[in-house]
N, C-alpha and C positions, 0 to 999 in steps of 0.2 A: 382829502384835505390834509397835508403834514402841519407836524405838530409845529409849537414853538420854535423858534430863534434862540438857542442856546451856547452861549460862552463858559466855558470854564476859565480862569486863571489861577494857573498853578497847576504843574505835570507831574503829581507825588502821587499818594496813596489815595487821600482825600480826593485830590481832584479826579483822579482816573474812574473811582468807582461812582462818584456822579456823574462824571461826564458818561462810562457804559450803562449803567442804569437809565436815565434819557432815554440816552440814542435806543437803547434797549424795546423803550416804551412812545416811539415813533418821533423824538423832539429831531431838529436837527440840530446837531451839538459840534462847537469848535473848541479842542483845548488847544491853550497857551501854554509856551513853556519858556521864561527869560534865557535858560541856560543852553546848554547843546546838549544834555540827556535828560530822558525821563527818571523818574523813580528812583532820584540817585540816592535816596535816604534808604528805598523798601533794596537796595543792592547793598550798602555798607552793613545796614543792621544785625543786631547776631553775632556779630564776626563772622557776615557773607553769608548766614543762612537764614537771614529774617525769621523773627519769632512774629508768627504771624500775628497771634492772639493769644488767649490764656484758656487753659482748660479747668474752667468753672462756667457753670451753664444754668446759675441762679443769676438772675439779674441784681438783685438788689445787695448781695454778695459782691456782686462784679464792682457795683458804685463804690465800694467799700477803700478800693483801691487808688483811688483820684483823690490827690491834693485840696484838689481846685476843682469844679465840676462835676462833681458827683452827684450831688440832688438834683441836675439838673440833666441829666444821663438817663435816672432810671424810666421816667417814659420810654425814649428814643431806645434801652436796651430791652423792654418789654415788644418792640417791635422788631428788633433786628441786635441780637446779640451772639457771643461767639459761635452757639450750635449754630445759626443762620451762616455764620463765616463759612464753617467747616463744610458746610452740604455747599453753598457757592462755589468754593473752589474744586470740591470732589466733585461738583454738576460738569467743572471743567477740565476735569482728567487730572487734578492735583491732590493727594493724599494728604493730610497731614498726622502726624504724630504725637503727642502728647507724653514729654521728659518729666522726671519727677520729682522737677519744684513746680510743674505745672505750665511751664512756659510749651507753646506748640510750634512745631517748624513742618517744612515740608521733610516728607520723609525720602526725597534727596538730599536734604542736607545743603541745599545752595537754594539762594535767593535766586539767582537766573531762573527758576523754575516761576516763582511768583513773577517775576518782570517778562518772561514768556506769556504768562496766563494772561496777563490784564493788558498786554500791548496785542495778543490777541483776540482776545472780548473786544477791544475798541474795535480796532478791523473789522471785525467780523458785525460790531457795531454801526458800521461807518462813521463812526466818530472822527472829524479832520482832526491829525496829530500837526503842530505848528510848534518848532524848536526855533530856539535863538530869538523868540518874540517878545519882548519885555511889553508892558502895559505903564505909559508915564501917565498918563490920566484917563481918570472916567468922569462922562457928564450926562448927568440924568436930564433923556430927553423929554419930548410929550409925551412920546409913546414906546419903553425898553432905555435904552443907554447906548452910550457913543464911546468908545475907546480908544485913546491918540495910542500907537505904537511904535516904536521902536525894535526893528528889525536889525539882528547883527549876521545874516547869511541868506542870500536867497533859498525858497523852497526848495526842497530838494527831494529824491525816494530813499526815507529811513532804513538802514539794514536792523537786523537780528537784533542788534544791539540799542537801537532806538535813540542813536547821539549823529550829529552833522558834524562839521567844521566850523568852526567861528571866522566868519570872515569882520569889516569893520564896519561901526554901527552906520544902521540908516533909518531915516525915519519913513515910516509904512505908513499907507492910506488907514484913515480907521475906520473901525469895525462899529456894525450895529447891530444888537442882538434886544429879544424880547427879554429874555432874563439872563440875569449875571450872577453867575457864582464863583465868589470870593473863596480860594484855599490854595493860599497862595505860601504856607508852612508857618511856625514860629515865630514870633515878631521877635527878635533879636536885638531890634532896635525902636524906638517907635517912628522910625522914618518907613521901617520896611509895611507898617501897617497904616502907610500914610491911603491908599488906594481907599479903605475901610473909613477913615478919620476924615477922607473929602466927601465921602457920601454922609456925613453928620454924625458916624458914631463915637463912642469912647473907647481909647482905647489904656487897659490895664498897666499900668508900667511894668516890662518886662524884666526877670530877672533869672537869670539860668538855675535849673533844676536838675535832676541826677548828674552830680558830679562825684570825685574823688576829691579826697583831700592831703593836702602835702604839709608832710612832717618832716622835720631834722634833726630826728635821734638815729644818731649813727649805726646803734645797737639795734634800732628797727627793720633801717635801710639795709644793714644788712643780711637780714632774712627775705630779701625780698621772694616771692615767688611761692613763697610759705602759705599756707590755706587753711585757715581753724571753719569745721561747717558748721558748731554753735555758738556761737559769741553775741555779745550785748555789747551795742556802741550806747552813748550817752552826752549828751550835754549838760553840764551844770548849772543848774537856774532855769532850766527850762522845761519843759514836759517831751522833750526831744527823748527818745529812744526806742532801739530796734537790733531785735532777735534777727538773727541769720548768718550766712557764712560772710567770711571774711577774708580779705587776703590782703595781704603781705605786696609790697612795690617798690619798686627803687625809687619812688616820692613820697610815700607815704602809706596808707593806706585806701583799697576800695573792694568792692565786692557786693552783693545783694544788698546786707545790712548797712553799707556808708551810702549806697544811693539811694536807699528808701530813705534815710534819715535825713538826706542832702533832700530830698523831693518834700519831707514832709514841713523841713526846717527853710525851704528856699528863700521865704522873706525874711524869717529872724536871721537867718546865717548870713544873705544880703546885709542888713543892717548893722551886723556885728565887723563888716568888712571883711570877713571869712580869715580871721583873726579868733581863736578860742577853745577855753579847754576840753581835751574830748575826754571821757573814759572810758577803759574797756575793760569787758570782764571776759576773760578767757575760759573761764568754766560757770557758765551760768547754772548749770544742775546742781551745783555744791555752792547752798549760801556759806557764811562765816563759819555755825557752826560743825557743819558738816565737813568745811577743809583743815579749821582745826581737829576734829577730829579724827580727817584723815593721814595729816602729819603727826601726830601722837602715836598712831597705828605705824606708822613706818618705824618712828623712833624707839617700839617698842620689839617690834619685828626684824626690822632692817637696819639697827643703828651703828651694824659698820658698814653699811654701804655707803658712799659720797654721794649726797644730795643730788649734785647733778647729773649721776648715773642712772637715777631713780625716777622718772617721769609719771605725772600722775595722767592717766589717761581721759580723753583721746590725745593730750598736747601731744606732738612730735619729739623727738629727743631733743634735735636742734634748737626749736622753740623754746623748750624746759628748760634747756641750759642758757642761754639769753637772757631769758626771766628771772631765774634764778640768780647771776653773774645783777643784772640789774635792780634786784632787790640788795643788793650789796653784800650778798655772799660769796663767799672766794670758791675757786675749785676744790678746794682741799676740806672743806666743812662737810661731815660728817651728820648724819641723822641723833646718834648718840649726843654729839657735841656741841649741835644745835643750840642757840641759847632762846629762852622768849622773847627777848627781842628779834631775833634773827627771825624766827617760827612767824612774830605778828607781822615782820615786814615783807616773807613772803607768801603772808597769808594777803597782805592790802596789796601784792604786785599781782598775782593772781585774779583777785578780784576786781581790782580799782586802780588800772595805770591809767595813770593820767598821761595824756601827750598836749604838747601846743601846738593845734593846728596854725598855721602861717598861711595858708591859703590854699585854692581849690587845683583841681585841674580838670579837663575834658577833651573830649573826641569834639575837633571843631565838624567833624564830617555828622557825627550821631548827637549834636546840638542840641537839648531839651529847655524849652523856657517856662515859666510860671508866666500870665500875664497874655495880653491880645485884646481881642476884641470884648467889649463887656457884656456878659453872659444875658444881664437882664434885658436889654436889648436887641435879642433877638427871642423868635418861636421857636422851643424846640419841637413842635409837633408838626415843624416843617422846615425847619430852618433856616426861615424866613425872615428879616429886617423888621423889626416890627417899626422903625422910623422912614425904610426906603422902599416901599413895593416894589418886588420883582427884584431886590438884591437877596442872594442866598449868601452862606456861609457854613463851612464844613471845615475838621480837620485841626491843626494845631493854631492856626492864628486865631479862634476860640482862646478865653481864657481858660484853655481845660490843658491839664496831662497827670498823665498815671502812674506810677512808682517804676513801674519799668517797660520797655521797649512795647510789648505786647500788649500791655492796656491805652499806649497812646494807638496802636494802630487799630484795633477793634475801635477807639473813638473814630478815628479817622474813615474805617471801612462803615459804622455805622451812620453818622453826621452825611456822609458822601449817600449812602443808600438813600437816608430820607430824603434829606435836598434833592436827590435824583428823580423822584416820585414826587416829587411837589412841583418842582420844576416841568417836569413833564404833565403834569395836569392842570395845574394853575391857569 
């Protein structure tokens, strides 16, 4: 007797490892994919080498890391968390590595190797791959669902690469399957999570999370490229702030610390219109009085050397002389000549430059939203509808994401395992 009637929609992360898990465990399983490739997020990611997951292999640690979805994770990681990643894909011939802020890639170094692996689990799954197939509605029948589609290329045989040609759209006979699962990426808009919102759920209003932020201090923009690896970013009036590296941009600033802060702050920095002041401390190891007392030490050791010669370390020379120039010290000031005014204002630029953020910017390809489908709403001990029987849900249109790349996809590769296992026994 073969298993259930299985739809996926959506050809990402999430969808791919429900849909091989299924087919894996006898379901017959069809994914959809609106676009002409798969996996175009687990390809972009990284900068092309997909950070698969994170090397921390405490579950409730792991939760620690989500904005949004984290209590509601630590079951679903108690079943299937990153160690479970890592034996998956090494079961499929792929290594991965473990860098040391903890982020994990293939130890090729390119995401092709991950969008190999899992276009061939499907295969070798029989999973039907279906490109260019968008989903305009679903209707919950007597018995599974019914999906109108819209087709923009006939079928075709996928190469290596796993993308077709787009030809122009047509509308396709629809599909009926015993179960349906939703993970279809992001809600970006709450149009794109209308498919979820016609089968009766709520959906979070969506708001973008891990961004960068654009400033217009000339004297910043022009260090761009520049990279401090301990800094404190901050918001004023908020409980907003976060240790990590930092870099330097021809718009502003990003780096670890401004997208954990941008993920942690996603709806008050929403709110604010991403309009506001940020601070940063350039040496978080030396409070106040420890950098006055390391400029007294210069002035008493080094006071004819010129200030700007003199870098307190790690800063860069580049960087010191910037800050310095911008605490409103000229080149020509001297340690000896220093006055305490001068001393206290490059003691508050060091510790406390403020900048006016004017707004964000992002990678439209590596997209992160706060916001989707609402959490309480579904099961997570199967990620099951708990208002539509037989609708699943995996993956980012979930109100869930993680401070960086790696924790959305472990949600993604976990959410997709369970749904895949429920789906197929259900």
């Amino acid at each position: 007797m073969s298993g259930p009637k299985v739809i996926v929609v959506g050809g990402g992360a999430a969808g791919f490892f429900a849909a091989i898990t299924a087919a894996e465990l006898g379901s017959d399983v069809t994914l959809l994919e609106k676009t002409s490739q798969f996996l175009s997020k687990v390809r972009i990611s990284g900068g092309g080498r997909c950070n698969v997951t994170h090397g921390c292999f405490e579950p409730r640690d792991f939760t620690k890391r989500y904005p949004r979805g984290g209590k509601e994770l630590i079951g679903p990681f108690h079943r299937f968390q990153a160690r479970d990643t890592v034996a998956w894909f090494e079961a499929r011939g792929v290594e991965l590595k473990v860098e040391a802020d903890g982020r994990m890639f293939p130890t090729t170094d390119s995401s092709q190797t991950i969008v190999h692996c899992l276009m061939q689990a499907a295969s070798e799954a029989s999973v039907e791959l279906r490109l260019n197939c968008g989903v305009t509605a679903v209707r919950k029948a007597e018995r599974g669902f019914e999906l109108g589609l819209e087709r923009r290329s006939p079928n075709r045989q996928l190469g290596e690469a796993g993308s077709a040609e787009i030809a122009g759209p047509e509308a396709g006979p629809p599909l009926r399957c015993d179960r349906l699962l939703l993970a279809t990426g992001g809600c970006r808009s709450v149009a794109l999570g209308q498919l979820a919102a016609s089968l009766g759920h709520t959906l979070v209003p969506p708001v973008p999370s891990l961004f960068t932020v654009q400033i217009e201090a000339p004297w910043l923009r022009a260090l761009a490229g520049v990279s401090v690896e301990s800094a404190e970013v901050s918001v004023p009036q908020t409980n907003l702030k976060e240790h990590g590296p930092v870099l330097v941009t021809h718009w502003g600033l990003s780096g670890p610390a401004v997208l954990r802060l941008s993920a942690w702050g996603a709806r008050e920095l929403s709110a604010l219109d991403y309009r506001f002041p940020l601070h940063l401390n350039w040496l978080p190891h030396l409070n106040a009085g420890q950098l006055a007392h390391e400029i007294q030490s210069r002035r008493d050791k080094q006071g004819a050397k010129l200030v700007v010669n003199a870098p307190i370390a790690p800063l860069t020379a580049r960087l010191w002389e910037a800050l310095v120039q911008a605490a409103g010290l000229s080149r020509e000031v001297r340690w000896a000549s220093m006055s305490r005014t001068q001393a206290q204002q490059l003691i508050q630029q060091l510790s406390r430059t403020e900048f006016a953020v004017l707004g964000k910017s992002l990678n439209k390809d590596e997209f992160v939203t706060c916001g989707g489908v609402r959490l309480s709403e579904v099961n997570f001990k199967t990620m099951e509808s708990k208002l539509c029987p037989g609708l699943y849900f995996a993956g980012e249109l979930l109100d869930i994401d993680g401070i960086t790349g790696g924790f959305n996809f472990q949600a993604a590769w976990t959410t997709g395992w369970i749904a895949g296992n429920a789906m197929a026994a259900g």
